[in-house]
LUMVEXDO-687629 format. One record per residue (C-alpha): x, y, z; residue number from 1; residue in three letters. Coordinates in nm, 3 decimals. Each point is the difference from the previous one (the first is absolute). Layout:
% LUMVEXDO-687629
NODE        u        v        w    k    r
NODE        X        Y        Z  NUM  Ala
...
//
This chain:
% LUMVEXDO-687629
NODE        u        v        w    k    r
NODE    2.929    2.020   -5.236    1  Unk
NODE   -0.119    0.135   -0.310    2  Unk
NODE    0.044    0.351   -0.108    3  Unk
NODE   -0.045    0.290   -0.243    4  Unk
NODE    0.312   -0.142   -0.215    5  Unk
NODE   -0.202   -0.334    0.013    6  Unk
NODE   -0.272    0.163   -0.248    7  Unk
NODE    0.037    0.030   -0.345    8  Unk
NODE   -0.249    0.233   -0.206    9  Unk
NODE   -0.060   -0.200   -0.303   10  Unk
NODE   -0.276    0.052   -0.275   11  Unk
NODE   -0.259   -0.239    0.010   12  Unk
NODE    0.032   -0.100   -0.394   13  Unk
NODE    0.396   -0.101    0.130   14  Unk
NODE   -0.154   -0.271    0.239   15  Unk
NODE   -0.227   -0.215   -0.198   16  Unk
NODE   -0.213    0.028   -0.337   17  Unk
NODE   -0.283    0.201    0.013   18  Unk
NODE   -0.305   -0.019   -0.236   19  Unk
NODE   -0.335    0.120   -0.130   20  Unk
NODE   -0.281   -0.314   -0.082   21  Unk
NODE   -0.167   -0.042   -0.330   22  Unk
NODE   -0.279    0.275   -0.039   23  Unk
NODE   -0.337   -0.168   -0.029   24  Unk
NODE   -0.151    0.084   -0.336   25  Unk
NODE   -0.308   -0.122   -0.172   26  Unk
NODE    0.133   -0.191   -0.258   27  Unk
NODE    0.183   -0.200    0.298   28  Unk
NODE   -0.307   -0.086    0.169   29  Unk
NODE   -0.083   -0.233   -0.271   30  Unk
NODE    0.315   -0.077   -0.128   31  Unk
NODE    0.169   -0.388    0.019   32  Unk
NODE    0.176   -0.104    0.332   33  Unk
NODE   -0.231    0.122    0.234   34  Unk
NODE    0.207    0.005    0.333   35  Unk
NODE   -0.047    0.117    0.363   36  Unk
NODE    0.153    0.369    0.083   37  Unk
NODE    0.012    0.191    0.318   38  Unk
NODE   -0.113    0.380    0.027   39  Unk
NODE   -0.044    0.271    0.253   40  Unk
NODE   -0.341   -0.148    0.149   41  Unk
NODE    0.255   -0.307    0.090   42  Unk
NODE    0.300    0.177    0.155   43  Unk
NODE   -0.071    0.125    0.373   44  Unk
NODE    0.269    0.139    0.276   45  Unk
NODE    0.240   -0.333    0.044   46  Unk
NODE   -0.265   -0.185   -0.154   47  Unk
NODE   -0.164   -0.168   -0.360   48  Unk
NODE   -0.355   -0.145   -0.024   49  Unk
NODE    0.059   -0.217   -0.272   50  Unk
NODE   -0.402   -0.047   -0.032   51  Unk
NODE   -0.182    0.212   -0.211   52  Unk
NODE    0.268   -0.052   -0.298   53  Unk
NODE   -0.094    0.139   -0.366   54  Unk
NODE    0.150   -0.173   -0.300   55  Unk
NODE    0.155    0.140   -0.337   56  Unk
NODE    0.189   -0.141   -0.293   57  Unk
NODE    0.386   -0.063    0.085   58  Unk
NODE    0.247   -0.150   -0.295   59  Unk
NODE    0.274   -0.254    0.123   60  Unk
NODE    0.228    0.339    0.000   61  Unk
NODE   -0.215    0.194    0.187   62  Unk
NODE   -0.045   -0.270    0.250   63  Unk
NODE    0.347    0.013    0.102   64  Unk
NODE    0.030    0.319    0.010   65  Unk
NODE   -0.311    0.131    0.177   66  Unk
NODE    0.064   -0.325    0.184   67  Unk
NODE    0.020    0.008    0.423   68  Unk
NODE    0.238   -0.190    0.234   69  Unk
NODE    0.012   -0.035    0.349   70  Unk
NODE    0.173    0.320    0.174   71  Unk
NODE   -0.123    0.215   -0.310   72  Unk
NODE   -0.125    0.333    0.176   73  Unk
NODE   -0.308    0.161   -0.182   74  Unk
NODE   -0.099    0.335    0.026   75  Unk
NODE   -0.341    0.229   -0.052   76  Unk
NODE    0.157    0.196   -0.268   77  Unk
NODE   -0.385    0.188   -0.052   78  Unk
NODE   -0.184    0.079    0.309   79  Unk
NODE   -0.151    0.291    0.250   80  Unk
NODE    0.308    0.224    0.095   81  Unk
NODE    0.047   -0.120    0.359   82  Unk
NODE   -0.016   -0.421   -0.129   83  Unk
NODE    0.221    0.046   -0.319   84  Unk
NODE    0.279   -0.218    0.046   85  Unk
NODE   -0.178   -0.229    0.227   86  Unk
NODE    0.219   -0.325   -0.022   87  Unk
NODE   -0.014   -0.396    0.057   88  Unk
NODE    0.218   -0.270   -0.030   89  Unk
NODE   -0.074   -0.286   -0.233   90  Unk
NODE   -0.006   -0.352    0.143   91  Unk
NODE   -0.191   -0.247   -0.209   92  Unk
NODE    0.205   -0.223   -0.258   93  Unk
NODE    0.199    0.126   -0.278   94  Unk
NODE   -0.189    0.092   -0.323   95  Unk
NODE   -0.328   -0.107    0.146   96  Unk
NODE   -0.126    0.393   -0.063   97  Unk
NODE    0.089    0.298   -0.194   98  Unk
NODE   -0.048    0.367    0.075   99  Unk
NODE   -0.130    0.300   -0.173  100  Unk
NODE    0.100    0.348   -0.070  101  Unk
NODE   -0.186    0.136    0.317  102  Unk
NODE    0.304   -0.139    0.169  103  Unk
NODE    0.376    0.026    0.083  104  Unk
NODE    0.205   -0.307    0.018  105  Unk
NODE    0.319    0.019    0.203  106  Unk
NODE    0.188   -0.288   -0.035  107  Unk
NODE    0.282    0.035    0.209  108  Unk
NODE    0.411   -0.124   -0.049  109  Unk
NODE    0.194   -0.165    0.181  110  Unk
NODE    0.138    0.247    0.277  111  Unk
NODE   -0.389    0.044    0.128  112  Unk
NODE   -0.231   -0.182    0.151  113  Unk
NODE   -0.338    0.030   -0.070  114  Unk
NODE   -0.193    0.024    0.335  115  Unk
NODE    0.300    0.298    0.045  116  Unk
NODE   -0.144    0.187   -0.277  117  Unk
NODE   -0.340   -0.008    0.083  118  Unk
NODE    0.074    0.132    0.344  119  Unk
NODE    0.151    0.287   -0.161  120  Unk
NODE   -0.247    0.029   -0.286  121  Unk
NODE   -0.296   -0.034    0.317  122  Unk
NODE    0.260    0.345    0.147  123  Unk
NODE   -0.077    0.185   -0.291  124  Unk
NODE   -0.378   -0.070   -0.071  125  Unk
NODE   -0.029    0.121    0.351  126  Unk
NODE    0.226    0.276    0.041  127  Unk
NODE   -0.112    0.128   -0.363  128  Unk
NODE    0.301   -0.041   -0.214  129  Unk
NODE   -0.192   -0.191   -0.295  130  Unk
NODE   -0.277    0.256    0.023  131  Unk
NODE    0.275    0.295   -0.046  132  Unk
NODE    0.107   -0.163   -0.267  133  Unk
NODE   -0.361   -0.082   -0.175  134  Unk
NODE   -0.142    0.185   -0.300  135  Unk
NODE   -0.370    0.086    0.091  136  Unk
NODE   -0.277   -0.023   -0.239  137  Unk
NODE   -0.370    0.117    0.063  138  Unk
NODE   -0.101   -0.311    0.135  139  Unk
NODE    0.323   -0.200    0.101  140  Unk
NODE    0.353    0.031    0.055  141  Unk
NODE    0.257   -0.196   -0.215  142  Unk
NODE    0.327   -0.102    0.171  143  Unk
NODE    0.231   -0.083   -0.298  144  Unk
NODE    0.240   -0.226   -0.049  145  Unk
NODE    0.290    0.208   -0.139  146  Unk
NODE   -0.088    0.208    0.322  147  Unk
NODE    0.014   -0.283    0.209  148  Unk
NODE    0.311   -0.128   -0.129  149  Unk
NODE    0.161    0.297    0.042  150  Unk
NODE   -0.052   -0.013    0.369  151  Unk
NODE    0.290    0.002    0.244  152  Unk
NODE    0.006   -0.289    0.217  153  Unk
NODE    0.143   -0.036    0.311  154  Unk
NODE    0.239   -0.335   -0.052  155  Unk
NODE    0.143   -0.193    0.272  156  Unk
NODE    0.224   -0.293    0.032  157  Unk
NODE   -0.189   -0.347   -0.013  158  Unk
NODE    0.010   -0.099    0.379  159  Unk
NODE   -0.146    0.352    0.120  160  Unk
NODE   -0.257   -0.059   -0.243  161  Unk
NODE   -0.081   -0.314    0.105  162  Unk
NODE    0.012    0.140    0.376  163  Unk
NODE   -0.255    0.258   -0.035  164  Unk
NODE   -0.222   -0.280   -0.196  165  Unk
NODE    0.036   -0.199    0.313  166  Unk
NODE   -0.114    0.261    0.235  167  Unk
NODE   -0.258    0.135   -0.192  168  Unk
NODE   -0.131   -0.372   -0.084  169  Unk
NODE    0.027   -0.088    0.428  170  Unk
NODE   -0.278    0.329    0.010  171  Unk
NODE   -0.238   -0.107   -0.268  172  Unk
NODE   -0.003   -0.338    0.189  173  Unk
NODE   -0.130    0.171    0.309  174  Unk
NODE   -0.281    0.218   -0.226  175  Unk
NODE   -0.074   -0.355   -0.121  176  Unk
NODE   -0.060   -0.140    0.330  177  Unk
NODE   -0.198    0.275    0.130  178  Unk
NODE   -0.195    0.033   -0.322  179  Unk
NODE   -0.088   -0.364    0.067  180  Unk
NODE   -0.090    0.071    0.365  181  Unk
NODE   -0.253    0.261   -0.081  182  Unk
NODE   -0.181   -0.233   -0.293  183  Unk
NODE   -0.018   -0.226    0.281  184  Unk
NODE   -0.134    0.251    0.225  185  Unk
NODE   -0.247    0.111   -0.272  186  Unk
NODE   -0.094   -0.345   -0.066  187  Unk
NODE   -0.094   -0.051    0.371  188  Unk
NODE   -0.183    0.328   -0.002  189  Unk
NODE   -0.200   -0.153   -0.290  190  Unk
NODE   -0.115   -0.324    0.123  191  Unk
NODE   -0.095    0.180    0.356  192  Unk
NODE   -0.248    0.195   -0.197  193  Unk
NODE   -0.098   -0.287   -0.180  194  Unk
NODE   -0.070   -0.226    0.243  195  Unk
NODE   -0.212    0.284    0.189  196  Unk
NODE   -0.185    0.079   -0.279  197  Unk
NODE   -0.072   -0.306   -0.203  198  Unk
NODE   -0.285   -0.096    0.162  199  Unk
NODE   -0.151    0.371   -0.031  200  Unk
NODE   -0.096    0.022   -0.395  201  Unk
NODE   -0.362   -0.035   -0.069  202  Unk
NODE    0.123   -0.172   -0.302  203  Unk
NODE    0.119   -0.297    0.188  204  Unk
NODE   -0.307   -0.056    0.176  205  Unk
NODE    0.139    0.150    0.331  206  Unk
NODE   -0.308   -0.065    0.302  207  Unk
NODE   -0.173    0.356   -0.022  208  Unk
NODE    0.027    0.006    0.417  209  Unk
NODE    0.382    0.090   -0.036  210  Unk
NODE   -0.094    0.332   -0.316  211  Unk
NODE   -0.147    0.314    0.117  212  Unk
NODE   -0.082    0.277   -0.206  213  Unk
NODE    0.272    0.262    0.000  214  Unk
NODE   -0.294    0.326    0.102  215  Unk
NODE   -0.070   -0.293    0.306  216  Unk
NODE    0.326    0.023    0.099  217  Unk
NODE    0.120    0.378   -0.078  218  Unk
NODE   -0.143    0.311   -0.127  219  Unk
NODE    0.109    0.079   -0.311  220  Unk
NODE   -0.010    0.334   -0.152  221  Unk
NODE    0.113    0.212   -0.285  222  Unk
NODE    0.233    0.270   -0.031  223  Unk
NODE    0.023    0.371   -0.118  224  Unk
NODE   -0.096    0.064   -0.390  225  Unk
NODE    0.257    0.302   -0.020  226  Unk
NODE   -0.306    0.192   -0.279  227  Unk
NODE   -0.223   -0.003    0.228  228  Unk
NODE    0.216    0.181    0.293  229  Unk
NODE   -0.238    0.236    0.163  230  Unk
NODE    0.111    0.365   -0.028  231  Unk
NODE   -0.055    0.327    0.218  232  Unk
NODE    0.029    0.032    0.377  233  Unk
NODE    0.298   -0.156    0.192  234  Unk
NODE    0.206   -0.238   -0.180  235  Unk
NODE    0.332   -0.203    0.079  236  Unk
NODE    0.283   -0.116   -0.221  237  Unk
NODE    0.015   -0.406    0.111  238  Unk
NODE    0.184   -0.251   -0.152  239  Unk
NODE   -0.180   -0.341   -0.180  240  Unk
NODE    0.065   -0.332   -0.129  241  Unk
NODE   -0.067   -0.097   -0.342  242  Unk
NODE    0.079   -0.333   -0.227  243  Unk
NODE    0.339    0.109   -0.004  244  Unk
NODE    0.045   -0.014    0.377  245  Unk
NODE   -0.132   -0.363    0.019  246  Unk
NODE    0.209   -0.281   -0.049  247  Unk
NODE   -0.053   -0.354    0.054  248  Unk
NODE    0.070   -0.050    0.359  249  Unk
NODE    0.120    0.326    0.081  250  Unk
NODE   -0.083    0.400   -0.032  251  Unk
NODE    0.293    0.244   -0.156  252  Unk
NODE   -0.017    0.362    0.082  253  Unk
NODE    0.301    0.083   -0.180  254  Unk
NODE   -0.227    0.201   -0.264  255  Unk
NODE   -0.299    0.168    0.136  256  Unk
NODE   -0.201    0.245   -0.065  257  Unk
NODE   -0.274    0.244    0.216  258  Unk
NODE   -0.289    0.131   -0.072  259  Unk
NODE   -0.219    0.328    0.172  260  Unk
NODE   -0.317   -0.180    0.177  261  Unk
NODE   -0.219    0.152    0.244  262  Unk
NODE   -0.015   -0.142    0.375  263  Unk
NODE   -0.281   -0.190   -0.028  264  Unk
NODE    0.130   -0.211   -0.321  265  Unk
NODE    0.339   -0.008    0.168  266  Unk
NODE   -0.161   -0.173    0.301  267  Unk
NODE   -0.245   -0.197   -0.299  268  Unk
NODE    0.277   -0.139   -0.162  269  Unk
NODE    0.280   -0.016    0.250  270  Unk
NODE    0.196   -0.345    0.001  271  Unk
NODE    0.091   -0.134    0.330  272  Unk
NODE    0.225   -0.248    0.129  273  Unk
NODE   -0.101   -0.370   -0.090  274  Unk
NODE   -0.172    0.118   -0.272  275  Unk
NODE    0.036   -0.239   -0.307  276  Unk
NODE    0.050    0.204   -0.318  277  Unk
NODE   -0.134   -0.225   -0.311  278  Unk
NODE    0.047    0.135   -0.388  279  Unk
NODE   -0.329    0.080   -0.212  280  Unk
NODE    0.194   -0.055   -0.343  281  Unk
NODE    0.284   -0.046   -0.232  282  Unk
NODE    0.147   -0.281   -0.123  283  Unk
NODE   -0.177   -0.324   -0.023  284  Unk
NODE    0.184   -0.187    0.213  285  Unk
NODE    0.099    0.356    0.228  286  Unk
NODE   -0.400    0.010    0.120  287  Unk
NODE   -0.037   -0.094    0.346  288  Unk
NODE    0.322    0.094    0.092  289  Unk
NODE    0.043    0.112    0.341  290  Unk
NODE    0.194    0.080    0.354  291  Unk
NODE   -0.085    0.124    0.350  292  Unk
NODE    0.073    0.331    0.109  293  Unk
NODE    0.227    0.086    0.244  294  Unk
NODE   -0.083    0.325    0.079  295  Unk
NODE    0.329    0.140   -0.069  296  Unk
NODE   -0.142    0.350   -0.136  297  Unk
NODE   -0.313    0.151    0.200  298  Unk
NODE   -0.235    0.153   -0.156  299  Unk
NODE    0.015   -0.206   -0.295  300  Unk
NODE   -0.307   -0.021   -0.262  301  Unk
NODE   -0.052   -0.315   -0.239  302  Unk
NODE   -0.108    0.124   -0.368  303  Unk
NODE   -0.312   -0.188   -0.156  304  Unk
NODE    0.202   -0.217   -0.189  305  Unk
NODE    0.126   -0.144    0.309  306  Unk
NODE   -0.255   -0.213    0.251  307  Unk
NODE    0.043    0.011    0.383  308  Unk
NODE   -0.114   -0.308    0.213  309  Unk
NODE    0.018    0.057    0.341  310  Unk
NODE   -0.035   -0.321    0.210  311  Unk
NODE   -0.186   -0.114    0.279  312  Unk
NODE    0.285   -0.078    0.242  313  Unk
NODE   -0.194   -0.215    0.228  314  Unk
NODE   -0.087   -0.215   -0.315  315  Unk
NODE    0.270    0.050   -0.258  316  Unk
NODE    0.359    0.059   -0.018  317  Unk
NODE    0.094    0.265   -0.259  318  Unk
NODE    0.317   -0.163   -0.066  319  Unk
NODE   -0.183   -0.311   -0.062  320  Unk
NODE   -0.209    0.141   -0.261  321  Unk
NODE    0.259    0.166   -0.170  322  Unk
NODE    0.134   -0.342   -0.023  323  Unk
NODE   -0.269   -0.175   -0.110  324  Unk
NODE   -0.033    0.277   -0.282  325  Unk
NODE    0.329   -0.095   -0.142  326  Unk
NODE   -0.007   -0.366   -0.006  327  Unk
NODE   -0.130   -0.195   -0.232  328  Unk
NODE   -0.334   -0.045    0.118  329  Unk
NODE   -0.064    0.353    0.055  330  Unk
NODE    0.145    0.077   -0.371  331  Unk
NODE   -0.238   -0.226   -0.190  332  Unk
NODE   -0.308    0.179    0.163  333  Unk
NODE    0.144    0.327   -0.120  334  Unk
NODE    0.095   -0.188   -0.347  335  Unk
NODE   -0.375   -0.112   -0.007  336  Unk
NODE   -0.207    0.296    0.072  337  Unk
NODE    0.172    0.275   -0.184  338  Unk
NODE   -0.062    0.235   -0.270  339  Unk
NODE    0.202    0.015   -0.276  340  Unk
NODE    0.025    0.293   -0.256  341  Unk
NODE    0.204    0.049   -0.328  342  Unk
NODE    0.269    0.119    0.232  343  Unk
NODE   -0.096    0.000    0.378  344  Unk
NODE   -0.100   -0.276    0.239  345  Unk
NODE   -0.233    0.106    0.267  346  Unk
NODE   -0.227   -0.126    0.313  347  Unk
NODE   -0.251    0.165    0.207  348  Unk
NODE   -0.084    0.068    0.340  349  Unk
NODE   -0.310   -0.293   -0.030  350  Unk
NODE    0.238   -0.217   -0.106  351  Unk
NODE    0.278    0.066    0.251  352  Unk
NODE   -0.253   -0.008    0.295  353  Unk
NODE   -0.145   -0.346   -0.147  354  Unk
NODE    0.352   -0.147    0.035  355  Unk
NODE   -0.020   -0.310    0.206  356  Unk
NODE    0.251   -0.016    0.225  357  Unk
NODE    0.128   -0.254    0.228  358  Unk
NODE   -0.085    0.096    0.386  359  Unk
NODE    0.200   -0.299    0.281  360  Unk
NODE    0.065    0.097    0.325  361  Unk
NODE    0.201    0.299    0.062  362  Unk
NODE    0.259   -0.186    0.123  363  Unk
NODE    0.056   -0.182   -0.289  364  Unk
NODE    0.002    0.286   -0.222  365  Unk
NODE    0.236    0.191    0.205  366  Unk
NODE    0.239   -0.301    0.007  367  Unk
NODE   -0.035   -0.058   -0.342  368  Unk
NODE    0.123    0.403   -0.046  369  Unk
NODE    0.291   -0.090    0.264  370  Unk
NODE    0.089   -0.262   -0.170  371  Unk
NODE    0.034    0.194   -0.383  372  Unk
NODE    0.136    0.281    0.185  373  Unk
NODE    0.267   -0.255    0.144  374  Unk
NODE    0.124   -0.078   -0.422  375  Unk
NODE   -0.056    0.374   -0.078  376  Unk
NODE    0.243    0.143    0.246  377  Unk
NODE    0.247   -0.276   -0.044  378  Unk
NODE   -0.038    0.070   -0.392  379  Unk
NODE    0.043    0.369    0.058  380  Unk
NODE    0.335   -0.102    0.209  381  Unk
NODE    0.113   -0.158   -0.264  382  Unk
NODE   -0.071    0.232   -0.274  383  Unk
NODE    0.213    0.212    0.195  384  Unk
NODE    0.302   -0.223    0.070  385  Unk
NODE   -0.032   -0.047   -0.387  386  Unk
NODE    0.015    0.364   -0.096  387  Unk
NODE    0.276    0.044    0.235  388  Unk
NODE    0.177   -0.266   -0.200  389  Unk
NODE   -0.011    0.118   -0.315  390  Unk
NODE    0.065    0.355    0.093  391  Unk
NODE    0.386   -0.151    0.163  392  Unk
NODE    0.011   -0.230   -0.306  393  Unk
NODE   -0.060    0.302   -0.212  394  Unk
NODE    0.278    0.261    0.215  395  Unk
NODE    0.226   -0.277   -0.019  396  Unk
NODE    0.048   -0.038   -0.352  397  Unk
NODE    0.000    0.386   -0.019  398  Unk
NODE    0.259    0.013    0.217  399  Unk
NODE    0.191   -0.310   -0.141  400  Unk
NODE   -0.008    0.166   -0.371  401  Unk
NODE    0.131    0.333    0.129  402  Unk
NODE    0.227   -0.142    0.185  403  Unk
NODE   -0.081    0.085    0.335  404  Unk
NODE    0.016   -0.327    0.147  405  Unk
NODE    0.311   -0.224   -0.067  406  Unk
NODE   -0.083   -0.352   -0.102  407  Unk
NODE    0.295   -0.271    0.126  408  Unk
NODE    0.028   -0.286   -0.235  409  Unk
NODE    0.229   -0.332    0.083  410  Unk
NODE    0.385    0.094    0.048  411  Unk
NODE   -0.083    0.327    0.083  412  Unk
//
């Protein structure tokens, strides 16, 4: 078993080489020996996009020494406060890129491996050791490598290195796995929608028997403009929706805000259960977005930036429609018939009540909803199994690092 005397606190300059890149300057822009470099933009958490690569001059010289090798560990030297430090390891061939100033390289000796110290480099990014360390600016906060160097870091023998590697690399395995189950899941989820759908854009030449008019199907109606709130006699302090509240698929309430209304527009503007809640503006692609309400909060008022369609049950499944809003059929009508401004998107009431929309049997819609519902909750599932995950993986190597779980190695 390992223990406290198994840990030696050792500077982080004793354990490997660690160096700045070449700054980018203009002359080196133009300059001879134009050659691939990594930056920030490239380096992610336990990650490099090696896409997206800028080029500057590099001499022979500098090419071996701002040169990378596999197990080279690079660092966000410059970055917000709480990302500073972020680090990657470097696994493409030898020499094939070099790195610039933006960056850290931690090239690590002999007595440690380098999947070791990114788990412990991962420790302090998280638990804020590099951003203790960091020299803010107004903008961004500079980690440093003299600073870094002078780190202590918490050295163990080879084989418990290698151990906690193993058991760390058995749990990102799993995230893998379940990553890959929910693209799966998502990629079912898709072609159900698809497949319902595809035959419902007017584009396509869908038969006009199977599209409705949305105001055939629902009434749709506006919500509250908040400067035109009537004033005087009785008023109530509700609750409403705005653009904010709406996502695409579902409705947060983590933020809200109320407004004082009298009776009559309380009861005028009141969302109900069922209700499908459909964005006025924003964003180009954002328009159109929408979710049905589950009438978590009662009263609850929508604001005018916010549509409410309220379906015809006997006809039309608000779950459908919300579904049919979000695919892809539903998207390019949106796409098609808005308004767009220097910076706002927009659509109308007209427009939104013109909205053909597919109308089968009820029973088809409804198992069509089952069906998504089926991927959603086994997505959500999961999403949770997968946070769950990384909160152990993440307690685990807090505890391994402090010591608070022994870690047995062979011949123990």
């Amino acid at each position: 078993m390992s223990t406290s005397a198994d840990v030696q606190w050792v500077p982080v300059r004793e354990l490997g080489e660690v160096r700045m890149g070449k700054q980018l300057s203009p002359s080196s822009r133009e300059a001879a020996g134009q050659f691939p470099y990594l930056r920030v933009a490239n380096v992610h958490l336990g990650r490099i996009e090696y896409v997206d690569v800028n080029e500057m001059g590099f001499t022979p010289a500098e090419r071996v020494t701002y040169g990378l090798k596999p197990g080279d560990i690079l660092l966000n030297e410059g970055q917000s406060l709480e990302l500073v430090g972020r680090s990657a390891i470097y696994d493409r061939a030898e020499g094939e890129f070099c790195f610039q100033n933006t960056l850290i390289r931690f090239r690590p000796n002999g007595c440690i491996l380098s999947a070791y110290a990114q788990v412990v480099f991962e420790h302090w990014l998280r638990s804020g050791v590099f951003a203790a360390i960091a020299k803010q600016t107004t903008s961004i906060a500079h980690l440093g490598g003299d600073r870094f160097a002078a780190l202590k870091f918490p050295l163990l023998p080879t084989g418990m290195q290698q151990r906690i590697v193993a058991v760390l690399d058995s749990l990102a395995e799993l995230e893998r796995r379940i990553e890959a189950s929910i693209v799966k899941l998502r990629s079912v989820r898709k072609g159900i929608i698809s497949e319902q759908f595809s035959r419902a854009d007017v584009e396509d030449g869908s038969p006009a028997s199977r599209l409705r008019a949305l105001d055939s199907l629902a009434d749709v109606g506006s919500g509250l403009t908040l400067g035109g709130i009537s004033s005087g006699g009785t008023l109530l302090e509700v609750p409403y929706l705005r653009v904010a509240n709406v996502q695409d698929g579902f409705i947060s309430t983590l933020e809200m805000k109320s407004v004082r209304v009298t009776p009559s527009d309380m009861e005028r503007f009141r969302v109900r259960r069922d209700d499908v809640l459909v964005t006025e503006g924003g964003d180009f692609d954002k328009v159109g977005r929408g979710a049905v309400w589950d009438g978590r909060i009662d009263p609850c008022l929508n604001q005018n930036h916010v549509f409410r369609v309220r379906c015809d049950k006997e006809v039309l499944d608000p779950h459908f429609l919300s579904l049919y809003m979000s695919s892809a059929a539903g998207r390019r009508y949106f796409l098609r018939v808005v308004k767009q401004t220097t910076n706002l998107a927009s659509i109308n009431s007209s427009q939104l009540k013109a909205m053909p929309v597919p109308c089968p049997p009820l029973e088809e819609q409804r198992r069509t909803v089952e069906l998504v519902g089926s991927c959603d909750e086994q997505i959500a599932q999961e999403e949770g199994e997968l946070t769950k995950l990384r909160e152990l993986k993440v307690g685990l190597v807090d505890d391994l690092l402090s010591r608070r779980v022994a870690v047995s190695v062979a011949g123990d």
